[in-house]
Steps between C-alpha positions, in 0.01 A plus 500: 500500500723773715823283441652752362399774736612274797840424348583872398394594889684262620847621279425818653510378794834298484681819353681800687289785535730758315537266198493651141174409291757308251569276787124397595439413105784312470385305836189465334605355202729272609271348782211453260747373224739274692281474782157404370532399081808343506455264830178352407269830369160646672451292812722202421833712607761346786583877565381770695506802233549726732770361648723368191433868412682612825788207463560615137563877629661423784753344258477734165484810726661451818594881539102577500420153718780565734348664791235329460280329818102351435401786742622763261271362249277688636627837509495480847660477877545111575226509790223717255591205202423257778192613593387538120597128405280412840198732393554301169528186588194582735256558240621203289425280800200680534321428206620163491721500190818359686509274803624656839689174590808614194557813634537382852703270398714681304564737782521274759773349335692789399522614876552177646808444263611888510525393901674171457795647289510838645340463888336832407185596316535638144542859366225692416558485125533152488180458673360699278598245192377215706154663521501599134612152417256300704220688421513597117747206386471166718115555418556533126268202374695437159876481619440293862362183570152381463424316803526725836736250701767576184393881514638500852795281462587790184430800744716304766772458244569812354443695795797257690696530172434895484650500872798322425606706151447833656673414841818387294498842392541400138235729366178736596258267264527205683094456501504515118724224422370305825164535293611434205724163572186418715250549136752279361458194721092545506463181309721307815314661766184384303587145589476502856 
């Protein structure tokens, strides 16, 4: 069914661009292992692949993930990885396969809380991880909520907890483990 595909694309895309083959496989296999089988299996996991892939390098191989930012995912300057994720997102919305209303909020949010705790709008390569995000992650039918009132309340949520981790400074992968403690309360935000 493409899962696959969309999940290795997606690593790709959440890895530095000069990373070593070894590193992508390893990403692979632990975002399809601990990601996918082991929370729940093929389209019944709590986890984003992609990004427990990215959260397991980021701590087994923090010399490679280091320098990392979303935009350098991929391969590019943060205002060409911007305009990519857009194009993206575009043609998803497009031909219908993810609402434009998750996105929007997603991004939305991000700003408006970038704005709140910093009274300035945010860097270029954070931008660029809020686009990636909201279009190829907050849309993800299998790890976010079913009904579209808790889709938005999840893009809301990790893009305001996103915000705060990366303004304390604490670490460049703020938008992964926003997403990921996000996946993890799915079945909360399901309730309301």
């Amino acid at each position: 069914n493409g899962s696959l595909l969309l999940v290795t694309l997606l690593i790709g895309l959440v890895l530095p661009p000069r990373s070593p083959g070894w590193l992508a496989l390893v990403g692979a296999w632990g975002g399809m292992i601990l990601g996918r089988e082991l929370f729940g299996g093929f389209a019944q996991h709590v986890f984003h692949p992609a990004l427990v892939a990215h959260a397991l390098l980021a701590v087994l191989f923090p010399r490679w993930m280091e320098e990392f930012s979303w935009a350098q995912g991929f391969g590019l300057p943060p205002q060409a990885a911007q305009w990519a994720a857009c194009a993206g997102g575009a043609l998803l919305v497009r031909t219908r396969l993810v609402s434009w209303k998750v996105p929007v909020c997603h991004i939305g949010a991000a700003i408006f809380c970038w704005w709140v705790l910093t009274q300035g709008l945010p860097s270029g390569s954070f931008l660029a991880g809020v686009l990636i995000a909201a279009f190829f992650f907050c849309t993800d039918p299998v790890t976010t909520p079913v009904e579209e009132n808790g889709r938005i309340l999840f893009a809301a949520g990790s893009a305001c907890l996103a915000v705060l981790i990366t303004v304390s400074g604490s670490t460049p992968h703020g938008e992964t483990y926003a997403l990921l403690f996000i996946n993890a309360c799915v079945p909360l935000i399901g309730r309301f």
